[in-house]
N, C-alpha and C positions, 0 to 999 in steps of 0.2 A: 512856532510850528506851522502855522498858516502859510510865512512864507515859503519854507521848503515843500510843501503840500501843493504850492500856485508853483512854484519852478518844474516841480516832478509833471506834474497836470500839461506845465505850460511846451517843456519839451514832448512829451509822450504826447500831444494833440497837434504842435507844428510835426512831427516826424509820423504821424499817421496818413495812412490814404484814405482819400472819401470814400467814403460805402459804396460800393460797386451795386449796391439793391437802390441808391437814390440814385435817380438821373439828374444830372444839372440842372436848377431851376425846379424842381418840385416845391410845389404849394401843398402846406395841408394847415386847414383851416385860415388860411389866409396868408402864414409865414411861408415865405420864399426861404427854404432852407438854408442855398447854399448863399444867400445874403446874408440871413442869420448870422451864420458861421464868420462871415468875413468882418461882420462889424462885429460880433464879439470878440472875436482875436484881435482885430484893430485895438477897440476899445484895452482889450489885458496886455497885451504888450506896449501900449504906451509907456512912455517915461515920466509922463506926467500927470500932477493931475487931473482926477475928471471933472468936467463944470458939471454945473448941477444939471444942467439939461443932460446932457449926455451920460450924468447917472440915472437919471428917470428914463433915458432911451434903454441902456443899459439892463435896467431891472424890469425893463416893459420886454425886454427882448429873452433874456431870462425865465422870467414868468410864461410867456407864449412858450417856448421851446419845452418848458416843464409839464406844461397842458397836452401839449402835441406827441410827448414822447411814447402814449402808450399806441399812438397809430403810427409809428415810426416802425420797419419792418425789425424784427428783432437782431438781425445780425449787424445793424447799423445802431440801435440802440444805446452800444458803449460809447460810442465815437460821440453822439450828441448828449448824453447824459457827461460827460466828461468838459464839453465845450459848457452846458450849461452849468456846470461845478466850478468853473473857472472863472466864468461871469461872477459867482455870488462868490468867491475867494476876491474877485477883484474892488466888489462891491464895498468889501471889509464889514466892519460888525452889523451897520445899518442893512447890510443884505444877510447876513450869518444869520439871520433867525428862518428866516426859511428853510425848506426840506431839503434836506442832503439827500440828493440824487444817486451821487457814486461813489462808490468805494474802490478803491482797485490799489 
């Protein structure tokens, strides 16, 4: 079920537009957003494995997005709670214990 939950996530987040409320390059608390965004989709669309470093990048980029979401404006909210649901789908079980962010 997880996979078809990362493919549903994984299209509906490549076919969505960025938040028209973040300007390119916003920082909040440190995370550069739209970096964020591009190395967690990097990271889920690979075809291969992650090395371990790049899983601790991974769930460290995760984690910060989870922290930051509640200063995120809220009509952009779904777009990065989504990007951050994909990260810990991508993670597999060793990230599945953390908080499920989005339902949709």
């Amino acid at each position: 079920m997880a996979l078809f939950e990362r493919i549903r996530l994984t299209h509906g987040h490549f076919s969505a537009l960025w938040p028209s409320s973040i300007e390119p390059g916003t920082e909040i608390a440190g995370l550069d957003l739209q970096l964020a965004d591009a190395e967690i989709a990097g990271w889920v669309s690979r075809r291969t494995s992650l090395s371990d470093a790049e899983r601790e990048e991974l769930e460290d980029r995760c984690r910060r997005m989870e922290v930051v979401l509640p200063s995120i404006p809220a009509d952009a909210q779904p777009y990065f709670e989504r990007l951050a649901r994909l990260g810990r789908l991508a993670l597999g079980p060793r990230g599945a214990h953390r908080r499920k962010m989005w339902r949709g």
